[in-house]
C-alpha positions as a Markdown table, in Angstrom:
| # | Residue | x | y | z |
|---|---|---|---|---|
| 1 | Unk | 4.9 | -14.3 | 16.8 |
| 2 | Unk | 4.0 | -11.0 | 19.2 |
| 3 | Unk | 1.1 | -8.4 | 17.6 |
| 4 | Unk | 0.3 | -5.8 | 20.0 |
| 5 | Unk | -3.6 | -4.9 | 20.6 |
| 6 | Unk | -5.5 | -2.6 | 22.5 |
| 7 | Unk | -2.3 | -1.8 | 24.8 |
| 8 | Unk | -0.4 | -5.3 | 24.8 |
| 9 | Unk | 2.4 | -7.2 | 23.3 |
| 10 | Unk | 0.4 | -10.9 | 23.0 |
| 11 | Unk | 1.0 | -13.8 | 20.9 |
| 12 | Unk | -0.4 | -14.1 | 17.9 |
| 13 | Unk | -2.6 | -17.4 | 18.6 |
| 14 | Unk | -4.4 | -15.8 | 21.9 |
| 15 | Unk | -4.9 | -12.2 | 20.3 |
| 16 | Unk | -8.8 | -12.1 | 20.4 |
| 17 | Unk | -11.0 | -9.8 | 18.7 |
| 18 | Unk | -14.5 | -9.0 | 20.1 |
| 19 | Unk | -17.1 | -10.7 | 17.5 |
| 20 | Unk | -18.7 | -6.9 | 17.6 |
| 21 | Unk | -15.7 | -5.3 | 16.3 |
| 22 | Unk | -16.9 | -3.1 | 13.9 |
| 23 | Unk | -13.9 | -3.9 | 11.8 |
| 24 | Unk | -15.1 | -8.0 | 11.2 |
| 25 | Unk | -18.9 | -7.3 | 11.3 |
| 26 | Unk | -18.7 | -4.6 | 8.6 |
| 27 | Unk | -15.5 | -3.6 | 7.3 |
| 28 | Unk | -15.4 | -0.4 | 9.4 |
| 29 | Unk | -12.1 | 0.9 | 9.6 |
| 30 | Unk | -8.8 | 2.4 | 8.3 |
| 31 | Unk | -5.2 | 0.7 | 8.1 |
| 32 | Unk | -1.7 | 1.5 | 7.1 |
| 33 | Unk | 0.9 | -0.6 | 5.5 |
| 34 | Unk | 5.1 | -0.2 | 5.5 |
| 35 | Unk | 8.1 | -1.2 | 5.8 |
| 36 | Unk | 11.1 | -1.3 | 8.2 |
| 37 | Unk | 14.3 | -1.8 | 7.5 |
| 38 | Unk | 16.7 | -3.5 | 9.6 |
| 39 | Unk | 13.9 | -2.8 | 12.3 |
| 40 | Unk | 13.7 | 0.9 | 11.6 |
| 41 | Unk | 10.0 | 2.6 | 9.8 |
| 42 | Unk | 11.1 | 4.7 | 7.5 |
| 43 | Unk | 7.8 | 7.3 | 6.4 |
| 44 | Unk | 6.0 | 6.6 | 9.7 |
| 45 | Unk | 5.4 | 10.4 | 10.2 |
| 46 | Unk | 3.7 | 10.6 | 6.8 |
| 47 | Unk | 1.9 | 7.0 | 7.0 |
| 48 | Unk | 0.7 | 8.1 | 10.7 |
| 49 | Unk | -0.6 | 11.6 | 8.8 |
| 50 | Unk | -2.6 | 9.3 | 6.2 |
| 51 | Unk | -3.5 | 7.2 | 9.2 |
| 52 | Unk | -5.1 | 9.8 | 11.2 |
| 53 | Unk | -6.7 | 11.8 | 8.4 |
| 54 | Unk | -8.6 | 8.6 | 7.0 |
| 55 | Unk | -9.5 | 7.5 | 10.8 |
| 56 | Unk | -11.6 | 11.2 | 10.7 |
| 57 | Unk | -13.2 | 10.4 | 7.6 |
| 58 | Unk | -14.7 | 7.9 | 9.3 |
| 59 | Unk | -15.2 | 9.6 | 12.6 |
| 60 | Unk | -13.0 | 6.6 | 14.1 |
| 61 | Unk | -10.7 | 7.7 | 16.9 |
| 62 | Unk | -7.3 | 7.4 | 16.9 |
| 63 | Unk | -6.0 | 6.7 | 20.3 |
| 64 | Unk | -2.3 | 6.3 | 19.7 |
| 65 | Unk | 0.5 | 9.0 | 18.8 |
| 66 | Unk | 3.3 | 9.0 | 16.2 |
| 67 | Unk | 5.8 | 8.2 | 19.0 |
| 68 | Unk | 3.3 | 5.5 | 20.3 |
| 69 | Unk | 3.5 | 3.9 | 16.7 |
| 70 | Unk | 7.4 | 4.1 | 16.9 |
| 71 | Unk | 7.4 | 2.4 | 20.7 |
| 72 | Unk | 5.6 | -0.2 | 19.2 |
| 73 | Unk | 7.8 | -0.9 | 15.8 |
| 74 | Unk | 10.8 | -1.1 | 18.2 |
| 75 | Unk | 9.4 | -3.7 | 20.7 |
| 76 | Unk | 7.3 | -5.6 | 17.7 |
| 77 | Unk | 11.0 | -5.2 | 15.9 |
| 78 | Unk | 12.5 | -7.0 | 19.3 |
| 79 | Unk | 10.1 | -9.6 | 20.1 |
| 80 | Unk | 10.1 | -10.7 | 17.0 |
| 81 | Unk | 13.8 | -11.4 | 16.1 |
| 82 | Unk | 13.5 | -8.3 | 13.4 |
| 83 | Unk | 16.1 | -6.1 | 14.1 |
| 84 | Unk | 18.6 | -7.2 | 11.6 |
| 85 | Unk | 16.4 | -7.8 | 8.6 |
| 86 | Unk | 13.4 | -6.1 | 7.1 |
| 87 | Unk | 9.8 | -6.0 | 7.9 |
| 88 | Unk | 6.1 | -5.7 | 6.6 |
| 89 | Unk | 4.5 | -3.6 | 9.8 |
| 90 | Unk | 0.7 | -3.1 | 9.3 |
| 91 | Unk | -1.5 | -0.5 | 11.4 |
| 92 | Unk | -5.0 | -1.9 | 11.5 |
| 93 | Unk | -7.5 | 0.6 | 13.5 |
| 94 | Unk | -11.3 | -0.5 | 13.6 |
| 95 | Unk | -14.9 | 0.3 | 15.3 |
| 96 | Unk | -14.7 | -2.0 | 17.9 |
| 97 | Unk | -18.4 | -2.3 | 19.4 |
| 98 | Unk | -20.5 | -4.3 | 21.8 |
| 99 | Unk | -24.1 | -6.2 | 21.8 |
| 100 | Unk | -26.0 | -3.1 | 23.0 |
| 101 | Unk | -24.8 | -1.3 | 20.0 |
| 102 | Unk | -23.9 | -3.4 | 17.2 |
| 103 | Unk | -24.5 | -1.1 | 13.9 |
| 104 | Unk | -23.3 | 2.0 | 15.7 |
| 105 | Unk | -24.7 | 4.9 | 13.9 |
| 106 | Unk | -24.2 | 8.2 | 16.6 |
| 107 | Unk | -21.8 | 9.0 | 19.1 |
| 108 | Unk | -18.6 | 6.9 | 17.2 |
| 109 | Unk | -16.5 | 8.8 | 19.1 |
| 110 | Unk | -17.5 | 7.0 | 22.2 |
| 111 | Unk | -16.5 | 3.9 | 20.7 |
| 112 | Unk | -13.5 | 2.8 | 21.7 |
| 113 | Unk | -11.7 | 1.6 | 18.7 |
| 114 | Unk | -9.6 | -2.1 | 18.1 |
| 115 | Unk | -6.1 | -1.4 | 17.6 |
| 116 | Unk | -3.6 | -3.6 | 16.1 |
| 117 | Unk | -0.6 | -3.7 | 14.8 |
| 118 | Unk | 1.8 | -6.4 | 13.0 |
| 119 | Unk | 5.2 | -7.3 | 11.7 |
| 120 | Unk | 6.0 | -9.5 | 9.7 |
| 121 | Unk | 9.2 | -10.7 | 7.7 |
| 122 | Unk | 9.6 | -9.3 | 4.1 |
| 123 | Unk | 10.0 | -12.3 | 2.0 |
| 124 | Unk | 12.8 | -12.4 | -0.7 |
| 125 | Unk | 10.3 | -12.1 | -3.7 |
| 126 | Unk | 9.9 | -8.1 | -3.5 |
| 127 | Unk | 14.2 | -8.3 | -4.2 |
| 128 | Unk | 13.5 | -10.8 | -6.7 |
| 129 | Unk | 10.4 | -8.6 | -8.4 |
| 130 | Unk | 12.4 | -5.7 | -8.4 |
| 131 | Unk | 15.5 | -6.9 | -10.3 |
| 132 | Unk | 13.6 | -9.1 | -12.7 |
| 133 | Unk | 10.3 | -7.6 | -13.1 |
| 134 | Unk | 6.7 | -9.4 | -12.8 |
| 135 | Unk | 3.8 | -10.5 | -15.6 |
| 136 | Unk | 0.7 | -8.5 | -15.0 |
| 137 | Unk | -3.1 | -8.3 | -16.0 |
| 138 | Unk | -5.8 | -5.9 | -16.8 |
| 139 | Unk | -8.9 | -5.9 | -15.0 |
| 140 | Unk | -12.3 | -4.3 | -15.8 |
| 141 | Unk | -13.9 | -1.6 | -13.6 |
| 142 | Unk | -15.9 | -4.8 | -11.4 |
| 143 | Unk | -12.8 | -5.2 | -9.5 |
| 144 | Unk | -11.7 | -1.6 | -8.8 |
| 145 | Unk | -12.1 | -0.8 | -5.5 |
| 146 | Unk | -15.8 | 0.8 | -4.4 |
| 147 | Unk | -16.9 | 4.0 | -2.9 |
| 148 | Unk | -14.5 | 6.1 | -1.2 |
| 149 | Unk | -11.6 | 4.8 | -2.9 |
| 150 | Unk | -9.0 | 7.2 | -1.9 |
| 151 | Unk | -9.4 | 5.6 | 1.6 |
| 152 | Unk | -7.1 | 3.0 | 2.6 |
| 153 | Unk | -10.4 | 1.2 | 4.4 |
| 154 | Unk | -10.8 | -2.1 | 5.6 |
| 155 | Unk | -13.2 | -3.4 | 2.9 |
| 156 | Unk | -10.5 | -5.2 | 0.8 |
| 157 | Unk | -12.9 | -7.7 | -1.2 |
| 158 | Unk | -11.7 | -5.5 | -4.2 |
| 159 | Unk | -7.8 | -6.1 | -4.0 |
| 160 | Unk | -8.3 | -9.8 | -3.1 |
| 161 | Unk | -10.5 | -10.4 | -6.1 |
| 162 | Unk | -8.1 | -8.9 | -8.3 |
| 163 | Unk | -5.1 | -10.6 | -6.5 |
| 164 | Unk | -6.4 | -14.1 | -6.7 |
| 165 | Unk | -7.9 | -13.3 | -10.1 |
| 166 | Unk | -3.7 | -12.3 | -10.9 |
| 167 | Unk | -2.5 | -15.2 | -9.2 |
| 168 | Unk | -5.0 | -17.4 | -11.5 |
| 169 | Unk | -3.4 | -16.4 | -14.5 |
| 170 | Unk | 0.1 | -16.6 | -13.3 |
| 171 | Unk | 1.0 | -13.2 | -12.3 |
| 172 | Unk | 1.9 | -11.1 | -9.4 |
| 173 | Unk | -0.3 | -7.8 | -9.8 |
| 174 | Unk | -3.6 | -6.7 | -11.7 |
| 175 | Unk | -4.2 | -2.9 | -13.1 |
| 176 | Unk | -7.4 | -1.8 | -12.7 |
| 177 | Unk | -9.5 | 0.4 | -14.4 |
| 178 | Unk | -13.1 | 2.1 | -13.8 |
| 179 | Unk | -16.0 | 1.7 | -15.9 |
| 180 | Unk | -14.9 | 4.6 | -18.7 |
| 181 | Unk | -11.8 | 2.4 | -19.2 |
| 182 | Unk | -9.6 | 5.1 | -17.8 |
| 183 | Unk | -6.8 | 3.1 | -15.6 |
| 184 | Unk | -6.8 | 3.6 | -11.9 |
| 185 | Unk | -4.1 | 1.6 | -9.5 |
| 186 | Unk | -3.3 | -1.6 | -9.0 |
| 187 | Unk | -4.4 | -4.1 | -6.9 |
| 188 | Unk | -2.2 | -3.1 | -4.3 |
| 189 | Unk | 0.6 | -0.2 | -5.5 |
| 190 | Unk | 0.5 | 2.6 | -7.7 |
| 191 | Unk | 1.2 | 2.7 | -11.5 |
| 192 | Unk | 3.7 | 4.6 | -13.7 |
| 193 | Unk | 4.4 | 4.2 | -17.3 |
| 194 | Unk | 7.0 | 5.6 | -19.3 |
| 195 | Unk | 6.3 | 7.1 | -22.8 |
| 196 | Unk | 8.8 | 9.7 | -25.2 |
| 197 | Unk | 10.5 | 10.2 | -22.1 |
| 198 | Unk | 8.2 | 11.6 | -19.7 |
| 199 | Unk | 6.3 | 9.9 | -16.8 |
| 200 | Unk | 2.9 | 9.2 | -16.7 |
| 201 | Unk | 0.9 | 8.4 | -14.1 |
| 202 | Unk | -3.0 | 8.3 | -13.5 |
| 203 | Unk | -4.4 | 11.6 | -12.6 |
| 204 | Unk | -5.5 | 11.4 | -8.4 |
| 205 | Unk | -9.1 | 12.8 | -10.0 |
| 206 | Unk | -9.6 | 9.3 | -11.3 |
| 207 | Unk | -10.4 | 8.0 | -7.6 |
| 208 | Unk | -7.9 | 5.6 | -6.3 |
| 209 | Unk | -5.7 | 5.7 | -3.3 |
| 210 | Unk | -2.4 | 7.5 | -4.0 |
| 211 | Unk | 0.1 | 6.0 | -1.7 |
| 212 | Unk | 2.9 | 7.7 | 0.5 |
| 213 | Unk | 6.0 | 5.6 | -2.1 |
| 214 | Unk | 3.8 | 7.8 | -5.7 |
| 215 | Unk | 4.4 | 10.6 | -3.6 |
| 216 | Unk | 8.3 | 10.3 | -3.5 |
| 217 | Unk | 8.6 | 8.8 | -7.0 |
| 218 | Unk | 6.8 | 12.4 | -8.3 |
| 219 | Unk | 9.5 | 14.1 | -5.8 |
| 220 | Unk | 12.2 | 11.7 | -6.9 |
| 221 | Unk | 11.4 | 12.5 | -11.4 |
| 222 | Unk | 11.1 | 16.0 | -10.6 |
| 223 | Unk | 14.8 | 16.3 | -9.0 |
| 224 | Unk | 15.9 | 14.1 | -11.9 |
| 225 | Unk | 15.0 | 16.3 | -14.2 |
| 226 | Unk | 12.0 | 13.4 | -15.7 |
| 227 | Unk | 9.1 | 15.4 | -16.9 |
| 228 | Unk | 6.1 | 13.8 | -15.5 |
| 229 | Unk | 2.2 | 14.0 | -16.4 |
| 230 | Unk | -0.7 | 13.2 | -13.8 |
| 231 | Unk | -2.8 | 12.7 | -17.0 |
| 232 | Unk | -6.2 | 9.9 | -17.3 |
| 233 | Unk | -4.5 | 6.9 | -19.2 |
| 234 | Unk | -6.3 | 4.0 | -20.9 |
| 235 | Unk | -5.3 | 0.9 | -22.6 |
| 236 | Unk | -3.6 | 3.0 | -25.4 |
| 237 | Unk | -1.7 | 4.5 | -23.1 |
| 238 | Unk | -0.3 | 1.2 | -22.0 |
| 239 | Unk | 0.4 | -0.5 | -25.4 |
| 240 | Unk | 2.1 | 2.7 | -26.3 |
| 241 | Unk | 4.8 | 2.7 | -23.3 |
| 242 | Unk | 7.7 | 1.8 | -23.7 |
| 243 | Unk | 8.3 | 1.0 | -19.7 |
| 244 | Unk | 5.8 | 0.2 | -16.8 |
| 245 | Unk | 6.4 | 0.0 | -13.4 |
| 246 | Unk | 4.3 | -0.6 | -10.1 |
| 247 | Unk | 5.3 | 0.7 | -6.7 |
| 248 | Unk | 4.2 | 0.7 | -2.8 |
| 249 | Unk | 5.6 | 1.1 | 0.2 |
| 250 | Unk | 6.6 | -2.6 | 1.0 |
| 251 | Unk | 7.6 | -3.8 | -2.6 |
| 252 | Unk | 9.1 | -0.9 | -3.6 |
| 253 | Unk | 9.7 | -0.3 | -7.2 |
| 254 | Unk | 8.7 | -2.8 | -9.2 |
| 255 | Unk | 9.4 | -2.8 | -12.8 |
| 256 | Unk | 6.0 | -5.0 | -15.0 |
| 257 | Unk | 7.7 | -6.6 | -18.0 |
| 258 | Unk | 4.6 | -8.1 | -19.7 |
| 259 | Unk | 0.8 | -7.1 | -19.4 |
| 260 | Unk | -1.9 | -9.7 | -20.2 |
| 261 | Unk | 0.7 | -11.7 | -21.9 |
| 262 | Unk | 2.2 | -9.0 | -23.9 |
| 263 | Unk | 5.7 | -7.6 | -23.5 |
| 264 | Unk | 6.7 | -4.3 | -22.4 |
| 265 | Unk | 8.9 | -2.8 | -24.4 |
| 266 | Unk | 11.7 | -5.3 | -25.2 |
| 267 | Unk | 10.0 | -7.4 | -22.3 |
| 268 | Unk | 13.1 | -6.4 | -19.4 |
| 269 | Unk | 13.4 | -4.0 | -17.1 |
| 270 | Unk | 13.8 | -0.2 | -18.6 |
| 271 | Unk | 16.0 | 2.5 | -17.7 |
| 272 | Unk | 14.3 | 5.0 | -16.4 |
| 273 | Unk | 12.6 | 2.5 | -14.2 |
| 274 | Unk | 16.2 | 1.4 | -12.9 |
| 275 | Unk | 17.1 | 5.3 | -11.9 |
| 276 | Unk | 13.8 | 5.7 | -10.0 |
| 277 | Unk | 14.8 | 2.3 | -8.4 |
| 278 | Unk | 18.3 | 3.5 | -7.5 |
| 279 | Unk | 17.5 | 7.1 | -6.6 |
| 280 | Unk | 14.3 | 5.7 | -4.3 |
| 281 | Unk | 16.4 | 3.1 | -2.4 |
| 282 | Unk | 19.4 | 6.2 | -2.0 |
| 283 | Unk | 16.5 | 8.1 | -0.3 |
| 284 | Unk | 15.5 | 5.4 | 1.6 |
| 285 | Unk | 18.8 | 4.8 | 3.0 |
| 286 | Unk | 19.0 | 8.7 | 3.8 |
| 287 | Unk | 16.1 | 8.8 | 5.6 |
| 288 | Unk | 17.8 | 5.4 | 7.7 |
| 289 | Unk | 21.0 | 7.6 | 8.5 |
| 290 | Unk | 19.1 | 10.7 | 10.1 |
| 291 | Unk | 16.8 | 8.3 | 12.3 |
């Protein structure tokens, strides 16, 4: 498999990272997950905005442009026999560092930064998910992510927990919650519910990273007419729907049909979930015929 890092296309087993990288020693630094289809990013302009506005956060610079990003897609897309089917591309962007400054404190911008980027095949289980549905569980506020949630950082301790902690009880995504009870994310995607026909979805004042795929499912309801509410939700909230669903920008929409054992609704996907699904893959495909 071909990565590209710090200005080459390399294979996968000789790609070396410095042991100072800022990124492995401390978790210092931003990434970006999504998807191409058929070898084509679809969002990149918005994912590279996210990208380059969490790298400042951090005072990290950002070496690479937009079009860079796209170069790279294409020839990652190429060298890796990708072209024709669909595939999970991940922007990672950390400190770098050396030994006569390994806890850089001043002058970051000096730094030059680790870049690397990866593609690799989407699996069939996000199709499967998506027509079927997954089991979920609740998780308490230990395993929401930690300070600065809204930023899609490299300290992921948080989502593995949670994931493994999922994957322990036999299911495919955890929804967390802070310590108030109030429900956040999950693990890895956004959540929606569906109550007396309106759309709910945790308020962004909760702390949690809202992700580029909530942003078109809000676009998406309001041009269908679905009223929605960015609203705090708790556990009442979720034995009261009548629909859940999950989404990101790799899996998509992904309908939850039972929560810590429990069905939703009548335990299959819903219909509202279904039009979001249809109307968000239409998009998608829009987006592919003007690129």
């Amino acid at each position: 498999m071909i990565v590209y890092l710090n200005g080459q296309f390399v294979d996968a087993e000789k790609a070396m990272i410095p042991v100072w990288d800022g990124g492995f020693l401390y978790g210092d630094g931003v990434y970006t997950t999504l998807r191409l289809y058929g070898g084509r990013p679809v969002d990149l302009p918005a994912h590279f905005l996210r990208l380059k506005t969490h790298a400042a956060a951090l005072e990290l610079p950002l070496p690479l442009t937009e079009a860079d990003f796209h170069d790279i897609a294409r020839r990652l897309a190429a060298g890796n026999d990708l072209e024709s089917t669909d595939g999970r591309m991940r922007i990672t962007i950390s400190r770098g560092g050396g030994p006569d400054n390994p806890f850089p404190l001043k002058g970051l911008e000096t730094i030059a930064p680790t870049v690397l980027v990866t593609l690799t095949p989407v699996g069939p289980e996000p199709d499967q998910w998506q027509k079927e549905g997954i089991p979920v569980i609740t998780l308490d506020a230990s395993y929401a992510r930690g300070n600065s949630p809204e930023l899609k950082t490299l300290n992921s301790l948080a989502t593995l927990r949670a994931l493994r902690r999922a994957a322990a009880e036999g299911c495919i995504e955890a929804i967390l919650s802070d310590s108030e009870g109030q429900l956040l994310e999950g693990a890895i995607s956004n959540l929606f519910l569906v109550a007396s026909d309106k759309l709910l979805t945790p308020a962004q004042s909760g702390g949690f990273l809202a992700g580029r795929t909530r942003e078109r499912i809000l676009a998406i309801a309001a041009a269908e007419n679905i009223t929605v509410r960015e609203k705090d939700l708790d556990r009442r909230h979720l034995e009261a729907a009548c629909e859940v669903f999950m989404a990101s920008s790799v899996r998509e929409v992904v309908p939850v049909i039972s929560i810590d054992g429990k069905a939703v609704g009548n335990g299959l996907p819903g219909e509202v979930t279904r039009r979001i699904q249809d109307r968000y893959r239409e998009a998608i495909l829009s987006d592919l015929s003007r690129s």
